[in-house]
Backbone as numpy.savetxt, mean C-alpha at the origin, in Angstrom:
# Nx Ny Nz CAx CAy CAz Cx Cy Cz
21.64 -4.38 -18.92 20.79 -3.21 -18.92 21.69 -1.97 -18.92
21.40 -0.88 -19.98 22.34 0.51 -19.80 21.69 0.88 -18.34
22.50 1.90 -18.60 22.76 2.92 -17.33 21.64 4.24 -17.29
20.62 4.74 -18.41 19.59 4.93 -18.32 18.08 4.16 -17.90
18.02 3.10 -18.79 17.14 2.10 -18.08 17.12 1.79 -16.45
18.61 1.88 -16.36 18.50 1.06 -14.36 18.37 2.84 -13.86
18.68 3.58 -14.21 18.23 4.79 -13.58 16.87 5.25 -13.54
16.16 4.79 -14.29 14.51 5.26 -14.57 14.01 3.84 -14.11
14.61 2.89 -13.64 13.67 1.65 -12.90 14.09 2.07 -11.21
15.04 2.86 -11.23 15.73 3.25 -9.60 14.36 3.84 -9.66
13.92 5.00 -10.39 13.33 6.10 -10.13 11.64 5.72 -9.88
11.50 4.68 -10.95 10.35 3.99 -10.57 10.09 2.83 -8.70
11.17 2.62 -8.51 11.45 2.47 -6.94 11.03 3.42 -6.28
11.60 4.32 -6.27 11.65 5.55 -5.11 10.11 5.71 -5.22
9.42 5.73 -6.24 7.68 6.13 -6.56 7.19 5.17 -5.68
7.53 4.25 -6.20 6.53 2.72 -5.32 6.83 3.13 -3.69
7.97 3.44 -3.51 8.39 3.92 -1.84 7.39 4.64 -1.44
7.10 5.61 -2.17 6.25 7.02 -1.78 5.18 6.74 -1.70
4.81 5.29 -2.33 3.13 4.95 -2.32 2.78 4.47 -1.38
3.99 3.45 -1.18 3.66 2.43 -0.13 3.79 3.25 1.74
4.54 4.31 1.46 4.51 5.25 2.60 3.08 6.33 2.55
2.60 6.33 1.50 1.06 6.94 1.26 0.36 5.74 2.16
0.19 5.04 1.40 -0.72 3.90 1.63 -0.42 3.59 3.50
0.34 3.39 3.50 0.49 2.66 5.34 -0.16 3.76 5.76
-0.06 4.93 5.54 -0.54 6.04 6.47 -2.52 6.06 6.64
-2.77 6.03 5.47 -4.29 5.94 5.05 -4.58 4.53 5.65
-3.97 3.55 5.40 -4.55 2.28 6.22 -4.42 2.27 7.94
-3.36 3.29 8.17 -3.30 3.31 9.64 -4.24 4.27 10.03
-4.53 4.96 9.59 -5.88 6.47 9.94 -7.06 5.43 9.40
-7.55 4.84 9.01 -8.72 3.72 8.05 -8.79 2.80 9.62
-7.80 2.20 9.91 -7.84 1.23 11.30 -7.82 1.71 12.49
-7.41 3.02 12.42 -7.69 4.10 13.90 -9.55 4.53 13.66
-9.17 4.82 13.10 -10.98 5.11 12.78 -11.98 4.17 13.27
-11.42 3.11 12.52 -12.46 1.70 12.62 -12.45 1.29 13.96
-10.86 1.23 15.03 -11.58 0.90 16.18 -12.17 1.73 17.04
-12.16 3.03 16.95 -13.07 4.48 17.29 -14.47 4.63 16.98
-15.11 3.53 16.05 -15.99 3.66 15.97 -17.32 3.34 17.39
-18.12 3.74 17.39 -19.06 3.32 18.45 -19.30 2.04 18.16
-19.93 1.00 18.85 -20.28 -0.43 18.72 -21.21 -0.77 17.88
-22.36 -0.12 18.11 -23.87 -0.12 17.32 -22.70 0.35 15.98
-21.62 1.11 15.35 -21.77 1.31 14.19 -21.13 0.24 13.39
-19.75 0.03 14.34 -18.77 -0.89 14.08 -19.44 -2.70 14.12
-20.68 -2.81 14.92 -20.84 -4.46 13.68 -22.08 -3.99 13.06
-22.39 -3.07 12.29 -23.30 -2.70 11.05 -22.29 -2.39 9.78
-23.44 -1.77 8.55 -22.48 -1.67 7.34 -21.28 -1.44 7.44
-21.37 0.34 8.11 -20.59 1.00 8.38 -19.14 0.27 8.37
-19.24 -0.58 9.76 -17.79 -1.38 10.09 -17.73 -2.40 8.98
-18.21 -2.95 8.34 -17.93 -4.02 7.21 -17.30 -3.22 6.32
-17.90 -2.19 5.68 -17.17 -1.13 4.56 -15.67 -0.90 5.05
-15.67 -0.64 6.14 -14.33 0.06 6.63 -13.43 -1.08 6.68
-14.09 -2.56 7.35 -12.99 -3.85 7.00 -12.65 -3.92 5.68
-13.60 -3.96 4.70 -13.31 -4.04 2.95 -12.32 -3.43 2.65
-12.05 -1.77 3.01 -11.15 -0.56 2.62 -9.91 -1.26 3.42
-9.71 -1.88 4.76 -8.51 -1.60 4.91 -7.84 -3.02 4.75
-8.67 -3.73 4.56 -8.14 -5.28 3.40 -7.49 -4.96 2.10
-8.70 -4.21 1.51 -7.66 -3.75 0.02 -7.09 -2.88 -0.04
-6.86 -2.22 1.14 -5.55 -1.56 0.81 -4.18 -2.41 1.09
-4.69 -3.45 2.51 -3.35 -4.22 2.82 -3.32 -5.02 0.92
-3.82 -5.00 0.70 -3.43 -6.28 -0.46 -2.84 -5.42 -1.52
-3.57 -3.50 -1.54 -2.61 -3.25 -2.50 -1.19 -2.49 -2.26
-1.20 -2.63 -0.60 0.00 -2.62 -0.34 1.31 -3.83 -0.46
0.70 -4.75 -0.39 1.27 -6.26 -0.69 1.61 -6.08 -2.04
1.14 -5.47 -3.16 1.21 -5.85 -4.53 1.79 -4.69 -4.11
2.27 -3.62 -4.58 3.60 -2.32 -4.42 4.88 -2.93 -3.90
4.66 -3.39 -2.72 5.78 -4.35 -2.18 6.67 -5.21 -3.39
5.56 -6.23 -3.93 6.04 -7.35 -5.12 6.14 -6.54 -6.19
5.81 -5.30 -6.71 5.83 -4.88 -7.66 7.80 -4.37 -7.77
7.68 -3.60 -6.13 9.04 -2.96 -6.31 9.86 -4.24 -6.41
9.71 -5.23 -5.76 10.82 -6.33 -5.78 10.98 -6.86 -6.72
10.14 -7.14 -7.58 10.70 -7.28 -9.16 11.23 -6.24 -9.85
11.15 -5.06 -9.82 12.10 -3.83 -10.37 13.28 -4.04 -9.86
13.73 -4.28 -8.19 15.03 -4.20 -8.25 15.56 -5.69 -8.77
14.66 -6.82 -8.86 15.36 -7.86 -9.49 16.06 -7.46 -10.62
15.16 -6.67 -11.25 15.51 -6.37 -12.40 16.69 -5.62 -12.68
16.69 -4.73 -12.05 17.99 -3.62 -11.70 19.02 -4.69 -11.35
19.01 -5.29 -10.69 20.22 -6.39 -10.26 20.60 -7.12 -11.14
19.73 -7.41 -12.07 20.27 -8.27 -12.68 21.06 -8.35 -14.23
């Protein structure tokens, strides 16, 4: 791989960093919330919606994770 390509897959790293530091933050304010909720709200919709949101975010934090780790495979290799 030249030395432009592994520089613009670095750069695509550092992005995925910034997401995945987006993302933890919104899933940690999403799960502060959820256990703040009152009882009556938290086992109605309400708390089901809010489990949904902070499932898919863990999962699309999981996939950012695997996404970056195949970029630096790639870079490495």
């Amino acid at each position: 791989m030249n030395k432009d390509r592994r520089k613009a897959l670095l750069a695509i790293i550092t992005q995925i960093e910034a997401l995945e530091a987006i993302l933890e933050y919104l899933t940690d304010e999403e799960r502060e919330a959820r256990e703040n909720l009152p009882v009556s709200m938290s086992e109605g919709e309400r708390g089901a919606r809010m489990d949904e949101a902070i499932s898919a975010m863990e999962s699309a934090a999981s996939s950012l994770e695997d996404a970056r780790d195949q970029i630096a495979g790639a870079v490495e290799a």
